[in-house]
N, CA, C, O and CB atoms as a CASP TS submission, in Angstrom:
PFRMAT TS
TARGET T0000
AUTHOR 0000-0000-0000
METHOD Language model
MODEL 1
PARENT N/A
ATOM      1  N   UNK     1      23.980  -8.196  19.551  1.00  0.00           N
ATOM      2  CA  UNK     1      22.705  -7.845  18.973  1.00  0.00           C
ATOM      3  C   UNK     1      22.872  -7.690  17.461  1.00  0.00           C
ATOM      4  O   UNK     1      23.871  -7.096  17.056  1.00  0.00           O
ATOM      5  CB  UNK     1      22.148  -6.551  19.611  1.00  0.00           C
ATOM      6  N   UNK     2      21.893  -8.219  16.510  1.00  0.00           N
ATOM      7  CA  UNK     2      21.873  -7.860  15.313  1.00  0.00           C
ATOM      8  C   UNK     2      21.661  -6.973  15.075  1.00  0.00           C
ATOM      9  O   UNK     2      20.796  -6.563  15.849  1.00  0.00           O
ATOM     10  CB  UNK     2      21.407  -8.280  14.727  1.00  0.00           C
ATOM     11  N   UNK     3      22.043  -5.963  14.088  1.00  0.00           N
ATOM     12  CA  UNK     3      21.458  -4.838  13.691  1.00  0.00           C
ATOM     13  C   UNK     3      19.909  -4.739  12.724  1.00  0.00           C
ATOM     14  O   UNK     3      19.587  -5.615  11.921  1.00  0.00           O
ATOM     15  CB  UNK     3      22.574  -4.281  13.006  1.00  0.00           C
ATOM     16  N   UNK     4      19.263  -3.771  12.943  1.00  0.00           N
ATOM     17  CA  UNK     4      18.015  -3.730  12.515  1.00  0.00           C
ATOM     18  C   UNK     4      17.975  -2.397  11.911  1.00  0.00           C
ATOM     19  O   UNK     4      17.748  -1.477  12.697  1.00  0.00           O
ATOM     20  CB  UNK     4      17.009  -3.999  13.565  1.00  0.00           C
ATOM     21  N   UNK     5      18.176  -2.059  10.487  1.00  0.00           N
ATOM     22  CA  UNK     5      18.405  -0.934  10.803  1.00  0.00           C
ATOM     23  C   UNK     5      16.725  -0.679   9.726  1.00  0.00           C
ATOM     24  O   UNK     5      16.210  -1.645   9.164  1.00  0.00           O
ATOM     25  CB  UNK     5      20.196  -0.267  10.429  1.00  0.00           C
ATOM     26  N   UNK     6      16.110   0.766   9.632  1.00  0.00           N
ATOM     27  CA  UNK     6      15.048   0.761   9.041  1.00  0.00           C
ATOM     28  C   UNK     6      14.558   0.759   7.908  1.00  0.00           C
ATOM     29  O   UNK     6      15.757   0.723   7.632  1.00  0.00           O
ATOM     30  CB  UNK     6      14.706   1.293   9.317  1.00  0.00           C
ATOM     31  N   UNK     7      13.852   0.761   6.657  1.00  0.00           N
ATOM     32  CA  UNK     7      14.121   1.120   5.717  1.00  0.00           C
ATOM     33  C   UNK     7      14.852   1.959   4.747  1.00  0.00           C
ATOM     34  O   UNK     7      15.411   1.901   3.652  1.00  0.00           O
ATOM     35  CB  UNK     7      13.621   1.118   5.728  1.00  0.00           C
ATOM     36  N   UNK     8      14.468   3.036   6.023  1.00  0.00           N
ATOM     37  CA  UNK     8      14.819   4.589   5.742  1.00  0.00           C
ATOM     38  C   UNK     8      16.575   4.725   5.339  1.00  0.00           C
ATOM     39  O   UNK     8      17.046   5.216   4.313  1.00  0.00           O
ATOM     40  CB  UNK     8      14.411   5.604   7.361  1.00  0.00           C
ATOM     41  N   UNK     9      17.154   4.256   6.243  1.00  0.00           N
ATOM     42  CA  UNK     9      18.273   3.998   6.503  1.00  0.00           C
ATOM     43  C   UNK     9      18.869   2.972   5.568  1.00  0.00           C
ATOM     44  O   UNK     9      20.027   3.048   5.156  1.00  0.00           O
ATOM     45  CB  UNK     9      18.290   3.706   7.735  1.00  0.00           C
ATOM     46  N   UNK    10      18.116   2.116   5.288  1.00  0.00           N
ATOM     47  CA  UNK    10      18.470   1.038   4.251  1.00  0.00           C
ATOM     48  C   UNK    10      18.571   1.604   2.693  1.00  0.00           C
ATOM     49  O   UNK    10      19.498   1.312   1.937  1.00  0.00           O
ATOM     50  CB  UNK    10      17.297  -0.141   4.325  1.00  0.00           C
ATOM     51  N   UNK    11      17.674   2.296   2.412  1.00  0.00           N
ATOM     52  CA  UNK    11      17.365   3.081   1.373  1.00  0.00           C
ATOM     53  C   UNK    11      18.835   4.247   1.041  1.00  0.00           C
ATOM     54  O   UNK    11      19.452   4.447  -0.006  1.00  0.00           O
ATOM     55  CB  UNK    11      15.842   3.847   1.845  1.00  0.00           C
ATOM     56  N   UNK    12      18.951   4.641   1.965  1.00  0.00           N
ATOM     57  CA  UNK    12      19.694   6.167   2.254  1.00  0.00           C
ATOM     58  C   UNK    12      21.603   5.432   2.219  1.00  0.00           C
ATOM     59  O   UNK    12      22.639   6.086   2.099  1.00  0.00           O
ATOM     60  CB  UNK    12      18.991   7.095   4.453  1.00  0.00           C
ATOM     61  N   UNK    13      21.496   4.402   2.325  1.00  0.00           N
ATOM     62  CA  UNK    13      22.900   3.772   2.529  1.00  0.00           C
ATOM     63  C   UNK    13      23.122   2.734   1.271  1.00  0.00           C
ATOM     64  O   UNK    13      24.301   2.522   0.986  1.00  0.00           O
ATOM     65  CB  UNK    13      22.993   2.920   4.093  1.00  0.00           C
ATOM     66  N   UNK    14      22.442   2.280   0.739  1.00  0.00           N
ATOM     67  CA  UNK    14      22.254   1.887  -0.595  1.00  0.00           C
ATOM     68  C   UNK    14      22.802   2.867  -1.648  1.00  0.00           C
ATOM     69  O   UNK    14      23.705   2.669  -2.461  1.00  0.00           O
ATOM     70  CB  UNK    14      20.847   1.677  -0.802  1.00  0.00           C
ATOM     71  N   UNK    15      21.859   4.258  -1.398  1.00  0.00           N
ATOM     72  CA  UNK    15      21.845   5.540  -2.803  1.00  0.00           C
ATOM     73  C   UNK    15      23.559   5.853  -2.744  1.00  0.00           C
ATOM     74  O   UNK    15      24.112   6.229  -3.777  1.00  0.00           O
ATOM     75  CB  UNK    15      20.609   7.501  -2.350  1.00  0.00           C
ATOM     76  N   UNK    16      24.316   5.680  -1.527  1.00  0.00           N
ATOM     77  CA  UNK    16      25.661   6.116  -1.903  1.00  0.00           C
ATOM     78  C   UNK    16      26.176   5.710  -2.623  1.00  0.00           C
ATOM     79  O   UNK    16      25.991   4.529  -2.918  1.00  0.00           O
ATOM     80  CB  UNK    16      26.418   6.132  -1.278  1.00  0.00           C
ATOM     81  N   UNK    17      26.890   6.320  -3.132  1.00  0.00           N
ATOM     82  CA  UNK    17      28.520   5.973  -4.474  1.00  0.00           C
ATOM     83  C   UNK    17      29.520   5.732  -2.851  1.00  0.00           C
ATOM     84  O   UNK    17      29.328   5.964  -1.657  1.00  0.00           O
ATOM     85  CB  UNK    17      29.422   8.230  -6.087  1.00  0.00           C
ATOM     86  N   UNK    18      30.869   5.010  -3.887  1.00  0.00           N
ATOM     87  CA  UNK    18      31.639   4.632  -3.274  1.00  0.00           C
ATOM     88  C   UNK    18      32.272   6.639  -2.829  1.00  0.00           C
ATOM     89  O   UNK    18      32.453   7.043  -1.680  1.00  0.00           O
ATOM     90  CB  UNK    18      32.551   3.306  -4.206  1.00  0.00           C
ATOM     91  N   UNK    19      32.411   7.256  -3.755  1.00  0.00           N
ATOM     92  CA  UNK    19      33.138   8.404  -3.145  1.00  0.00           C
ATOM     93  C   UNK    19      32.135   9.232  -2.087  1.00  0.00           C
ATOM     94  O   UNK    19      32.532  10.013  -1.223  1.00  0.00           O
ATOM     95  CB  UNK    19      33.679   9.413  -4.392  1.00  0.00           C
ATOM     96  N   UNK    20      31.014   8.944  -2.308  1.00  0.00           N
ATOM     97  CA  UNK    20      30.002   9.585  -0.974  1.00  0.00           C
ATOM     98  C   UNK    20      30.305   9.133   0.104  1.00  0.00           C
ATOM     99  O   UNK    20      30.860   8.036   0.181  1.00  0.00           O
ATOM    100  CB  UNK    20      28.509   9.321  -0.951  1.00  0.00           C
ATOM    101  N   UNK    21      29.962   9.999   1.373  1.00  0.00           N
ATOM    102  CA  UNK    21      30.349  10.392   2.480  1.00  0.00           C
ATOM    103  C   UNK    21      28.870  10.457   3.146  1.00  0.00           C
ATOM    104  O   UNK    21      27.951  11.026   2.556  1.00  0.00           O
ATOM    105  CB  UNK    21      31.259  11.684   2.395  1.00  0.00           C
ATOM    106  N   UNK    22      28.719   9.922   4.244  1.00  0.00           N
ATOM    107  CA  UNK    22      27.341  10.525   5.051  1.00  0.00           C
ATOM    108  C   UNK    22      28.359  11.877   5.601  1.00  0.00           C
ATOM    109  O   UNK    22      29.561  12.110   5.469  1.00  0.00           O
ATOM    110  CB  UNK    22      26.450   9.215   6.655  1.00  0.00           C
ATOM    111  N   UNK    23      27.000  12.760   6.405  1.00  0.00           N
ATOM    112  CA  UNK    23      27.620  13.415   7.686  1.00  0.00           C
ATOM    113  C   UNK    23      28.427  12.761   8.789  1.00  0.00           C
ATOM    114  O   UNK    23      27.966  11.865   9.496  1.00  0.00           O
ATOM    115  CB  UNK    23      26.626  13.937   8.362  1.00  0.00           C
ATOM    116  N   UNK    24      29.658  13.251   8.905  1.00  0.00           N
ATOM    117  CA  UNK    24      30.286  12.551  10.552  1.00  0.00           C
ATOM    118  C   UNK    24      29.332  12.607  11.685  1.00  0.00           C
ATOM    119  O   UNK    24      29.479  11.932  12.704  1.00  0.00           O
ATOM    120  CB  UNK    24      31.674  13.454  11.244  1.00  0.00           C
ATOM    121  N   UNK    25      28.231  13.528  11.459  1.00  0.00           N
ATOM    122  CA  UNK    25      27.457  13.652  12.926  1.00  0.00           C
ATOM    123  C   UNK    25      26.277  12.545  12.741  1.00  0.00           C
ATOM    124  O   UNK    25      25.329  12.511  13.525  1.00  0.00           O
ATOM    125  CB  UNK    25      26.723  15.413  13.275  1.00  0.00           C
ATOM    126  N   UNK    26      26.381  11.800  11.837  1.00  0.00           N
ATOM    127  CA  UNK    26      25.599  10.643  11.708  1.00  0.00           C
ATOM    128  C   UNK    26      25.370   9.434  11.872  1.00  0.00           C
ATOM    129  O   UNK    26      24.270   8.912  12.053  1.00  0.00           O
ATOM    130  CB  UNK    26      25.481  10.548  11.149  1.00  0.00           C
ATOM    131  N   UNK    27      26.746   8.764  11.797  1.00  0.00           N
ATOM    132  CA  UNK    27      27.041   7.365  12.689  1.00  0.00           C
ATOM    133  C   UNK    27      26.658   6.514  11.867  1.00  0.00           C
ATOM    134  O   UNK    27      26.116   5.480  12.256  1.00  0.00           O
ATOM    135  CB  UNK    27      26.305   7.088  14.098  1.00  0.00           C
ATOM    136  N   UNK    28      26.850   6.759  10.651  1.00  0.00           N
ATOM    137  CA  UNK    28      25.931   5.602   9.906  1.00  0.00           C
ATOM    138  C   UNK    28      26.330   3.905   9.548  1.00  0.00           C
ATOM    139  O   UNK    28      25.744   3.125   8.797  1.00  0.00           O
ATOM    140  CB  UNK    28      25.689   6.227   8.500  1.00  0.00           C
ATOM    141  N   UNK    29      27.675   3.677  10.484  1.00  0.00           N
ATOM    142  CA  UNK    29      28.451   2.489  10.329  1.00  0.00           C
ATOM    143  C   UNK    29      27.587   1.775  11.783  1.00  0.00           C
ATOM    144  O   UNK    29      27.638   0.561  11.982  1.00  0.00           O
ATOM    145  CB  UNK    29      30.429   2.781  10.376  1.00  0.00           C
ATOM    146  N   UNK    30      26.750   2.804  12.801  1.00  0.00           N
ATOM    147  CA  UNK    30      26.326   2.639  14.024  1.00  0.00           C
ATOM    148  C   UNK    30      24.923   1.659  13.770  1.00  0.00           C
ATOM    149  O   UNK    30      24.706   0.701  14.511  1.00  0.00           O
ATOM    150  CB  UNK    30      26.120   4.138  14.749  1.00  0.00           C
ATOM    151  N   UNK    31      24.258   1.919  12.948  1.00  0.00           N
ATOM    152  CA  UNK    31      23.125   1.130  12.351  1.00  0.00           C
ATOM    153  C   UNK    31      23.036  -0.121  11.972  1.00  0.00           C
ATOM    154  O   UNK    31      22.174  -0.921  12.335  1.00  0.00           O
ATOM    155  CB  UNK    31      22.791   1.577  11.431  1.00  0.00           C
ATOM    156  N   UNK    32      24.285  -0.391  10.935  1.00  0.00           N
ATOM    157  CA  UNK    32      24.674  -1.585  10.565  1.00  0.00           C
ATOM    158  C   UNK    32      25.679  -2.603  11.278  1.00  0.00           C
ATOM    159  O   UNK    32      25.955  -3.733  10.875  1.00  0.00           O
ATOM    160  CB  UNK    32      25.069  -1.334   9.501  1.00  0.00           C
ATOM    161  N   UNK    33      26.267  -1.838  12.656  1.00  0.00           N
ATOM    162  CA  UNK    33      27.084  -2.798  13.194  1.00  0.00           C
ATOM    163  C   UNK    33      26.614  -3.735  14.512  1.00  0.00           C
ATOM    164  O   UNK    33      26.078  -3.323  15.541  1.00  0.00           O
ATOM    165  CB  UNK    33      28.247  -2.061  13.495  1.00  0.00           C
ATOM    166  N   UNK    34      26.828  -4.558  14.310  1.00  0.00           N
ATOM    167  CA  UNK    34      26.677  -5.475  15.319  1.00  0.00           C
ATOM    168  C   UNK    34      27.157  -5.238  16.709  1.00  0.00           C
ATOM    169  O   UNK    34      28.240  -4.661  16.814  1.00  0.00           O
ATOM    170  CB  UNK    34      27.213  -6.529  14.905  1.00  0.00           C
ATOM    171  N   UNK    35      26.437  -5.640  17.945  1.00  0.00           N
ATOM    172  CA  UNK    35      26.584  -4.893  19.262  1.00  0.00           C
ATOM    173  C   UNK    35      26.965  -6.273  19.882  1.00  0.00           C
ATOM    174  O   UNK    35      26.300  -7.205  19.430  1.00  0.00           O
ATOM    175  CB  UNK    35      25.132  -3.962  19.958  1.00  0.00           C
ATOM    176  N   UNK    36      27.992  -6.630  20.920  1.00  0.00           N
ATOM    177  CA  UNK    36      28.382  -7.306  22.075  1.00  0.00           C
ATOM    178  C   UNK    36      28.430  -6.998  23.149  1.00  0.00           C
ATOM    179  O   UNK    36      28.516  -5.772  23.092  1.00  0.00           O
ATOM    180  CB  UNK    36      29.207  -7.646  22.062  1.00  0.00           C
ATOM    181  N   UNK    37      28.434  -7.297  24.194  1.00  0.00           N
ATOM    182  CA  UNK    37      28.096  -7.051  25.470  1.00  0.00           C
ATOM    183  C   UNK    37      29.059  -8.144  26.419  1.00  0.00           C
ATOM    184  O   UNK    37      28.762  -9.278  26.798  1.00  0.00           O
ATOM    185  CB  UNK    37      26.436  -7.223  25.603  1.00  0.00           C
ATOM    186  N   UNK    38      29.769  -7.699  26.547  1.00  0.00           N
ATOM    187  CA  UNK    38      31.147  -8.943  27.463  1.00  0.00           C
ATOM    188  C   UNK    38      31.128  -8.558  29.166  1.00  0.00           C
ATOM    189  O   UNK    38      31.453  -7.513  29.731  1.00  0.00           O
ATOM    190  CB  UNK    38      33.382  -8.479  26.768  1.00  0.00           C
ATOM    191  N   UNK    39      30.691  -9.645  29.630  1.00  0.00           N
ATOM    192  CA  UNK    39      30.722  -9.489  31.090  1.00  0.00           C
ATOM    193  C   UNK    39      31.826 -10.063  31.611  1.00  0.00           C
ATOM    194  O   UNK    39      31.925 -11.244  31.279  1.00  0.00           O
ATOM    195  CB  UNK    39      29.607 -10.021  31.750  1.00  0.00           C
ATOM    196  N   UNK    40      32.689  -9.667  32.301  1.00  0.00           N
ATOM    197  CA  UNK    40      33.994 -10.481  32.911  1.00  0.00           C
ATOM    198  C   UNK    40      33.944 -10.683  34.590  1.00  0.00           C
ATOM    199  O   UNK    40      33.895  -9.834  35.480  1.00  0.00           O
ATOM    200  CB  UNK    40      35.486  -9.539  32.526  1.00  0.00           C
ATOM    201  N   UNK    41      33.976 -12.134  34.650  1.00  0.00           N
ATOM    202  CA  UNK    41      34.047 -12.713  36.019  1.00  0.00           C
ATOM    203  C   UNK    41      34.785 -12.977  37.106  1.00  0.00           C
ATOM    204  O   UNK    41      34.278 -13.546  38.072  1.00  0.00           O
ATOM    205  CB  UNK    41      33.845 -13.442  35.971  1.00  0.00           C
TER
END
């Protein structure tokens, strides 16, 4: 799945500096990463 993430989020991940930090309780690598789904037969 592509990621979709919202403005809000787009906005808010942009404003960081390289030494900024989100919250750990935030996941914010979770928004922007790409999802797979592997079925094994």
């Amino acid at each position: 799945m592509t990621p979709k993430p919202n403005d809000k989020m787009l906005s808010y991940a942009q404003s960081l500096d390289k030494a900024d930090a989100p919250p750990e309780d935030m996941a914010l690598g979770s928004y922007f990463a790409q999802k797979v789904t592997l079925t094994c037969q």
